[in-house]
Each structure stands twice: as C-alpha cells, then as structure tokens.
C-alpha positions as CSV (number, residue, x, y, z in Angstrom):
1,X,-25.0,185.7,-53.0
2,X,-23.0,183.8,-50.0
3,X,-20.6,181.8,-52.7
4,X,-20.3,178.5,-53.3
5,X,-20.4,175.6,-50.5
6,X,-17.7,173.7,-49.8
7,X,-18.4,170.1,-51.1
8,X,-16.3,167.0,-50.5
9,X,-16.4,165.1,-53.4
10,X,-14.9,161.8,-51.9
11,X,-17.7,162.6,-49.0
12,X,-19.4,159.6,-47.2
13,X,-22.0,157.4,-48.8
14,X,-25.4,157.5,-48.1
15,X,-25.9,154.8,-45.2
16,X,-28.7,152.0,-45.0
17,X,-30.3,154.3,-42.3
18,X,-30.4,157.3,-44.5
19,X,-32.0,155.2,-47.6
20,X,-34.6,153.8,-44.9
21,X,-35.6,157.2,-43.8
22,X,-35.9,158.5,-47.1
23,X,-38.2,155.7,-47.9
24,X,-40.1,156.0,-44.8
25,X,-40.6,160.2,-45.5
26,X,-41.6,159.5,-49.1
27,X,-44.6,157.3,-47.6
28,X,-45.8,159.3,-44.8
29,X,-45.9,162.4,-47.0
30,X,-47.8,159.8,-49.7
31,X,-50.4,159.2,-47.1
32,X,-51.2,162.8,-45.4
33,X,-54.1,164.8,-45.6
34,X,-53.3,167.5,-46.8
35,X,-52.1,170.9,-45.2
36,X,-53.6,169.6,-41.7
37,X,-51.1,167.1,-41.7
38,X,-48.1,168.6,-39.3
39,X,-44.4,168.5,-40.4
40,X,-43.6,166.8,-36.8
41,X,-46.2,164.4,-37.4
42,X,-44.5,163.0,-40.9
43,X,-41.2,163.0,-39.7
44,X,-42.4,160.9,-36.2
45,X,-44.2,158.7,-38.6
46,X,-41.1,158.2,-40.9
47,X,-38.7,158.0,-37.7
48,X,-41.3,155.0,-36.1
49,X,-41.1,153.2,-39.5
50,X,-37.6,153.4,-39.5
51,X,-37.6,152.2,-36.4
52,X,-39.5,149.0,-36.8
53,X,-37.8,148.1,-40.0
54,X,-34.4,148.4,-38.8
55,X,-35.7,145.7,-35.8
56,X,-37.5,143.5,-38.1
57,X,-34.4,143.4,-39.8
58,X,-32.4,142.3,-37.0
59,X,-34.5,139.7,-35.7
60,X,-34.6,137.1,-37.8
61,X,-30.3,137.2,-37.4
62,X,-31.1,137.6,-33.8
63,X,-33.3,134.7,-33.4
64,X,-31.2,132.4,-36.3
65,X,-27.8,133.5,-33.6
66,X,-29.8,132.2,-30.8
67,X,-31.2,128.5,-32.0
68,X,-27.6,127.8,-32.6
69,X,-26.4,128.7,-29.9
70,X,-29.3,126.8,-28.0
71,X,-28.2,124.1,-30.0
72,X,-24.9,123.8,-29.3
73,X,-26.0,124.0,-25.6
74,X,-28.2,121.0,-26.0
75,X,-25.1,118.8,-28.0
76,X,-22.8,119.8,-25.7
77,X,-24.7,119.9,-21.7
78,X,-28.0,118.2,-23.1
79,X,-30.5,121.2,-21.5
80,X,-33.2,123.3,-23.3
81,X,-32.5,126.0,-26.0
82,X,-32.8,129.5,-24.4
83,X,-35.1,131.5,-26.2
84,X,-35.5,134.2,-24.2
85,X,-33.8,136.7,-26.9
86,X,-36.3,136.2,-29.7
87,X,-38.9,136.6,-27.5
88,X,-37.3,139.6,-26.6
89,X,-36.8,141.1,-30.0
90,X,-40.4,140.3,-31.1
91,X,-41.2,142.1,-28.3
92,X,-39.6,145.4,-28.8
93,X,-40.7,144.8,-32.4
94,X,-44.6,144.9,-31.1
95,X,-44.1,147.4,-28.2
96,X,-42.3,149.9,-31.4
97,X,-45.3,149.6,-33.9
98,X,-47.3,150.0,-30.3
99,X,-45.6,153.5,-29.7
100,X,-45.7,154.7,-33.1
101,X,-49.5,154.6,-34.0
102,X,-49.9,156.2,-29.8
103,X,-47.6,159.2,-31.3
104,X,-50.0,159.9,-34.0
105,X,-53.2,159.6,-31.6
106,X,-51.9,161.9,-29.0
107,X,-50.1,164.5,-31.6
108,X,-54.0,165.1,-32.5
109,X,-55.2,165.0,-29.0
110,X,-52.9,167.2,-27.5
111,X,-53.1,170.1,-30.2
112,X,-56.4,170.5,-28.9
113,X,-58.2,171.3,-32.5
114,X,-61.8,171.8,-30.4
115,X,-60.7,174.1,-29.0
116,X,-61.0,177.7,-31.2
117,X,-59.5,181.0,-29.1
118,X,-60.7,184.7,-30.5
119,X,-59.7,187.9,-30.0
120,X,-60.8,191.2,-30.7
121,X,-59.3,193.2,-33.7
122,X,-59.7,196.2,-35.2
123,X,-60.3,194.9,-38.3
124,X,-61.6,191.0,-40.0
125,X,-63.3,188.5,-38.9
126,X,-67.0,189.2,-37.8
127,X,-68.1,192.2,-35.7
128,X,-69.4,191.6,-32.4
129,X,-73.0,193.7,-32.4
130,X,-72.9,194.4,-28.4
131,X,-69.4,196.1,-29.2
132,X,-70.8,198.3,-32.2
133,X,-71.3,201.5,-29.6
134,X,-67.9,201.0,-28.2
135,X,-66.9,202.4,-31.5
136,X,-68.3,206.2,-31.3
137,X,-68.4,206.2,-27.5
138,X,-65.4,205.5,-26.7
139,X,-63.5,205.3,-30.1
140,X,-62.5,201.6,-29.4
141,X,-61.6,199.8,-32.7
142,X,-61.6,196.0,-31.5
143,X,-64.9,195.3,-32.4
144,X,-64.0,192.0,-35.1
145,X,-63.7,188.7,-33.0
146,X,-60.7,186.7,-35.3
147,X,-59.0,183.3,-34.6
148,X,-56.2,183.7,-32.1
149,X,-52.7,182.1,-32.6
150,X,-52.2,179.0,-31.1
151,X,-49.2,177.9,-29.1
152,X,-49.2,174.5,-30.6
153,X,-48.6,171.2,-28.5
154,X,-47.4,172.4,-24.4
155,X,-48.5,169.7,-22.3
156,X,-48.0,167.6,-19.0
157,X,-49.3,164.1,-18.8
158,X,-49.6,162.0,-15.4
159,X,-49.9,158.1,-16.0
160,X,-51.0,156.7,-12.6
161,X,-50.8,152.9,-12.9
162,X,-52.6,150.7,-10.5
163,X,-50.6,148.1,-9.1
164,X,-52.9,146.7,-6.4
165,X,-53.4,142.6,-5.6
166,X,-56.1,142.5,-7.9
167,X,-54.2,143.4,-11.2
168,X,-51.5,140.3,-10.1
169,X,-53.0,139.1,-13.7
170,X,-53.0,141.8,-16.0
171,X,-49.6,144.2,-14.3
172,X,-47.5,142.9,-16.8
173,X,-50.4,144.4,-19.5
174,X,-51.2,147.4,-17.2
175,X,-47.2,148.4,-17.6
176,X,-46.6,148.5,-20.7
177,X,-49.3,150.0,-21.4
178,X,-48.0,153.0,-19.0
179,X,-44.4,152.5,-20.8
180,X,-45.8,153.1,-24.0
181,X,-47.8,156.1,-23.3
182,X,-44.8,157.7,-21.7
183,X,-42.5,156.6,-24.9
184,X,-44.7,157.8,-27.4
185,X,-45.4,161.4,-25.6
186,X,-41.8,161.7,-24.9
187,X,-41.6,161.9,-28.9
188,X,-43.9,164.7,-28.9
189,X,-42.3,168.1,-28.6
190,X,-43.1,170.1,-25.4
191,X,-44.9,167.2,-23.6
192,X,-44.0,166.6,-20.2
193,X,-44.8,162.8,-18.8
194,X,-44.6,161.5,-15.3
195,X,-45.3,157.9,-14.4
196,X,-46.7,157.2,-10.3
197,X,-47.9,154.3,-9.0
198,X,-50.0,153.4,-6.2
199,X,-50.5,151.6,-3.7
200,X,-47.3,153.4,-2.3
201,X,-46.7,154.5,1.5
202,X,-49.2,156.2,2.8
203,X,-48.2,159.8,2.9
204,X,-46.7,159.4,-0.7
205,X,-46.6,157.7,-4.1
206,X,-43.9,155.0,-5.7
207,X,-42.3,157.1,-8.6
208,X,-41.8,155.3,-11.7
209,X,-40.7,158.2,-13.8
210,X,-40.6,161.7,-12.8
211,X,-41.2,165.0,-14.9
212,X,-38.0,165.5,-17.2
213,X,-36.8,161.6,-17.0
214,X,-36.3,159.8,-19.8
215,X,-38.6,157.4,-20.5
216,X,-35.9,155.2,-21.8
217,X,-34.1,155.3,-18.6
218,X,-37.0,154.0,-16.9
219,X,-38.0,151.5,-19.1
220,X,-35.8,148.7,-17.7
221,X,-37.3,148.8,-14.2
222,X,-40.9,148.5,-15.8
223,X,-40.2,144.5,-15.8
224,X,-39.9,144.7,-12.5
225,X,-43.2,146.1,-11.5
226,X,-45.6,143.9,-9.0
227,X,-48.8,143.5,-7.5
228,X,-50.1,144.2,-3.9
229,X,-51.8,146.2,-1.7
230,X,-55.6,147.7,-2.0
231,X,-57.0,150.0,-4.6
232,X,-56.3,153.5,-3.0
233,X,-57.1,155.6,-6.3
234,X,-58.1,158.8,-4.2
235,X,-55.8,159.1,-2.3
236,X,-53.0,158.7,-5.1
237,X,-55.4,161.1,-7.2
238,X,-55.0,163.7,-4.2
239,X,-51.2,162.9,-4.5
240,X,-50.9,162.9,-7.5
241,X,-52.1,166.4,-9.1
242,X,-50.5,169.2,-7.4
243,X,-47.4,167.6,-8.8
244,X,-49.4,168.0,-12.5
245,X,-50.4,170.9,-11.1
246,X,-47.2,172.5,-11.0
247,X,-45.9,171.9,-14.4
248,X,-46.3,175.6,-16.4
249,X,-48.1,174.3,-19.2
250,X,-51.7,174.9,-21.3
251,X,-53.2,171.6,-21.1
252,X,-52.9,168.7,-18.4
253,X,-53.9,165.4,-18.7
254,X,-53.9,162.1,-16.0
255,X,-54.2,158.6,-17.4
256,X,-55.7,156.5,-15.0
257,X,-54.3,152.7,-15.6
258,X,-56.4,150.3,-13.5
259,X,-59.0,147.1,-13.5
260,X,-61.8,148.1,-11.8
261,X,-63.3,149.4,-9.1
262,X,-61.4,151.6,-6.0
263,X,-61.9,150.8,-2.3
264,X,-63.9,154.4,-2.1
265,X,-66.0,155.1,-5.2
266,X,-67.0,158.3,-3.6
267,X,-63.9,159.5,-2.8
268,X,-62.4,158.7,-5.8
269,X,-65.3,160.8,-7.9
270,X,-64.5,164.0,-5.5
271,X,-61.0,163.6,-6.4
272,X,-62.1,163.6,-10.2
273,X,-64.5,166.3,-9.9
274,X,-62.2,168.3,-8.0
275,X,-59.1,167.7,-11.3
276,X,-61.6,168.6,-13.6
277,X,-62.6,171.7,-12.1
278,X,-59.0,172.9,-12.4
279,X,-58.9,172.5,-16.1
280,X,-57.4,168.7,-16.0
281,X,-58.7,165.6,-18.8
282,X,-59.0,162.5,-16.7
283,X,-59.3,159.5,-18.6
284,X,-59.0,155.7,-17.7
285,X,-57.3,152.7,-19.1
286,X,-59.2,149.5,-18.2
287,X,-57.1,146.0,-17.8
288,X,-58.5,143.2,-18.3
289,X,-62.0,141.4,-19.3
290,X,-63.6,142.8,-16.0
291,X,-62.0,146.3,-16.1
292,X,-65.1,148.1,-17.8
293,X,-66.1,149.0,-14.4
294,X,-64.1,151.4,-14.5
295,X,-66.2,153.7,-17.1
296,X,-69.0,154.3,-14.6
297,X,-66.3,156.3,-12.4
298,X,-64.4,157.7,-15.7
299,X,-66.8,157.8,-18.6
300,X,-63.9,158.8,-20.8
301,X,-62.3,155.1,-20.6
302,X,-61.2,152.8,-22.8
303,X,-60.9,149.0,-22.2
304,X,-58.1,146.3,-23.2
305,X,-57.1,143.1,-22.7
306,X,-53.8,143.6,-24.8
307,X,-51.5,146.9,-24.9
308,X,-51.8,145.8,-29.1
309,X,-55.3,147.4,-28.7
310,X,-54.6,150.1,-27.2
311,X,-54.0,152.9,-29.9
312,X,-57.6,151.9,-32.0
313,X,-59.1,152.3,-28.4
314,X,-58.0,155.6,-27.7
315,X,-58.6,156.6,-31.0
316,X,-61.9,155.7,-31.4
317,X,-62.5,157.7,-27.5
318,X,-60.8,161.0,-29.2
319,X,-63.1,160.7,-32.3
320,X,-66.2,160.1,-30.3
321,X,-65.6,162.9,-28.0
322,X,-64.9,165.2,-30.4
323,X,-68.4,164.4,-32.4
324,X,-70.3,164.9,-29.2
325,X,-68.4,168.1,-28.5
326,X,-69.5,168.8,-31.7
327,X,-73.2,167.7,-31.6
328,X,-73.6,169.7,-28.1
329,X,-72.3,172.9,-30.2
C-alpha cells in the first residue's frame, strides 16, 4: 500500500552491541511470566544485561592494561603498582548488576498492582445492590462497578540519606545504596527521584540531586560524601516533603537511608505519621549490623550490611507487604 522501502544494500553491519542486545531480549522474553510481564520491563532487563556484559568484557583488558603499566612503574621508579582502575571497574561491574535487579523490584512496586480502582458503568462488571433504585427513580444507568484504567507507573521518590557522625563507618555503604536507588528509578519511565541529605544547615537540607537531575550527573560527587553532625531525621522529614509534595504525580514515596536511632524518636514518628496521612510510603534503609533499630520507627525497613543485598531485601519487604495487604482483605 505505501510502496516499497528504500533499502541500502551495502548498509552497515550489525554491531557487537546490536548482537548483545539481541541476545539479551531473546533471554528476558525466555524468562517472563507471561502477559503480566511488561514490555518496559524486558527491554530494561535486556538493556541492564547488555550493560554488565559489555563491562565484564572490558575489564579483564582494563585490569591486564593496568598491571603493566604498574609494572613498568615498579622497573622503572621502584614504587607500588596502582590498582585503583580494576578496583574501579569491578566496581561499576557490581554497582550495574546492583541497579539492574533494583529496576525490576521497583517497576513492580511502583505500578501499584494492590491497588484495584472501579467505576461505575452502565453496563459489566457486577451491580452494586444499594444503586438498583437509582435505576427507575432517577433513570441512572451506572449501576455495574468495573475495573478502571490505570495510568501506569507516575511517581516521585525522595531518598533522604543520613550522613550523621555515627554512620562515619557505613557512608560509603549508605551512598551507594542512595546512588543506586536513584539510578535504577531514573530507568523507570515517569519516575521522578530527588536525593537530600541531612544533617544540613538548619533552616535547610544539603541537595545531592534534585527533581529532573540526572542521576549520572550526580554520581561523581557521591564519592565525596562524609560524616558529621547529629541525627536530625525530623527535622529533614519536615524539610523534606513539601518538596515531594509538590511533584504532580499519583504515588510518592521517601526512602529513609540511615543506622539507627534519631536524636527525637517522637518527633521523628509525628513527622511519619503526618507523610502518611497525605498519601506518602515511608520506608527505611538500615546500615549496618546495629541499624535494625530503625524498624521500630519504620516497620516497613529493610536492613544491610552491603548495597549487594539490597535488591533481595526490598524484595522480600514488597512480597511480604503485599501478602498481609492481602490477608487483612
């Protein structure tokens, strides 16, 4: 009907990329569930695998580049081989297979399954008995309550990371565990992620990333995080959510990335209690070995002592929420 496409025969080859995607689609597809598994999903999971192979690729060159050039240092000035830049790579190799399975447990958190909006309709679904006399008194029709369309994913998500005196040990864990939320939401469509820490000044909080920035763009100055300062958490909390608040969205989330206790427990739970009430999920990260303090102020907490660990943890918090939600149904 349109005619024939115009097709260069001496066109480019397919690239190394293009094979590895190919690959990558063919095995998430071989893996979902179904129709229930989303088209964004499988192409996120093929992208993340793409990802990590094309940087598990490199690093072996990376790391065989660096010993000899650590080993020319040593003939020639007699120091220690640098190995910073296989560190490095393995690094980014972890943090990527990090992001990639916190993509998948998010993409099924956010969509809110639970959650099951009705309408009224003139006609399937089942009628709603108390609406029955609606129909001869008042010829009214809508008297079948059917599933309402869903808007998909359209979400804002606040990671407040704690950066008090007492996480000196565990900041390094505590921020890349906030860089790899924001990464991994950031690959989610219509998800907007902020990054604030605390303690700040008083009247305000340290941005690490605000709404619409990059997480890439921020992800540099994450090394460069430190510890000080008290455990202000409602205060930040107060701070913290009319800027949440003010994102146009359907559901709103805050990530509380911390090792315990705050200097006001009190305070802190009003400040909860009071983002809750405006339709807000609070949940906590614990750091550390001693962080599971932090699940008698946020029962919906998870607790890790590596930001490996991390996606299985919040995991197995979605799937246990969603059974009670169930059970209490």
């Amino acid at each position: 009907k349109f005619g024939t496409p115009d097709l260069d025969p001496n066109g480019a080859e397919q690239t190394e990329s293009d094979d590895l995607m190919q690959k990558a689609l063919e095995r998430a597809l071989q893996g979902s569930q179904g129709s229930a598994q989303d088209l964004e999903e499988v192409m996120g999971q093929a992208q993340e695998q793409v990802e990590v192979e094309e940087q598990a690729q490199a690093a072996p060159s990376s790391s065989t580049g660096s010993s000899q050039a650590g080993s020319a240092g040593q003939a020639a000035g007699g120091g220690h081989a640098d190995t910073s830049a296989p560190v490095r790579m393995d690094l980014d190799v972890r943090m990527t297979g990090v992001v990639s399975r916190l993509v998948r447990v998010f993409t099924k958190e956010l969509q809110d399954k639970r959650r099951k909006p009705s309408k009224l309709a003139p006609a399937g679904g089942q009628i709603v008995p108390n609406r029955v006399w609606r129909v001869k008194k008042l010829g009214e029709m809508n008297v079948f309550k059917v599933k309402a369309k869903t808007c998909g994913i359209d979400a804002a998500v606040t990671i407040l990371l704690d950066r008090s005196g007492s996480m000196d040990q565990d900041i390094v864990c505590a921020a890349q565990a906030s860089l790899a939320c924001s990464q991994a939401l950031e690959r989610i469509t219509k998800v907007k992620t902020s990054i604030e820490m605390f303690p700040g000044n008083v009247n305000d909080l340290q941005t690490l990333q605000a709404f619409g920035q990059s997480a890439r763009q921020i992800a540099k100055h994450v090394q460069d995080v430190y510890a000080n300062g008290g455990t202000p958490l409602a205060e930040a909390m107060a701070l913290a959510l009319p800027k949440l608040m003010d994102q146009r969205v359907q559901k709103r989330m805050l990530l509380v990335v911390t090792d315990g206790e705050p200097n006001n427990h009190h305070a802190a739970d009003r400040e909860i209690r009071k983002a809750q009430s405006q339709g807000v999920e609070v949940m906590g990260i614990g750091i550390g070995s001693g962080a599971s303090r932090i699940q008698h102020l946020i029962p919906q907490s998870v607790v890790i002592t590596a930001v490996e660990g991390l996606p299985d943890a919040l995991e197995q918090l979605f799937k246990s929420q969603l059974l009670t939600e169930k059970l209490a149904a």
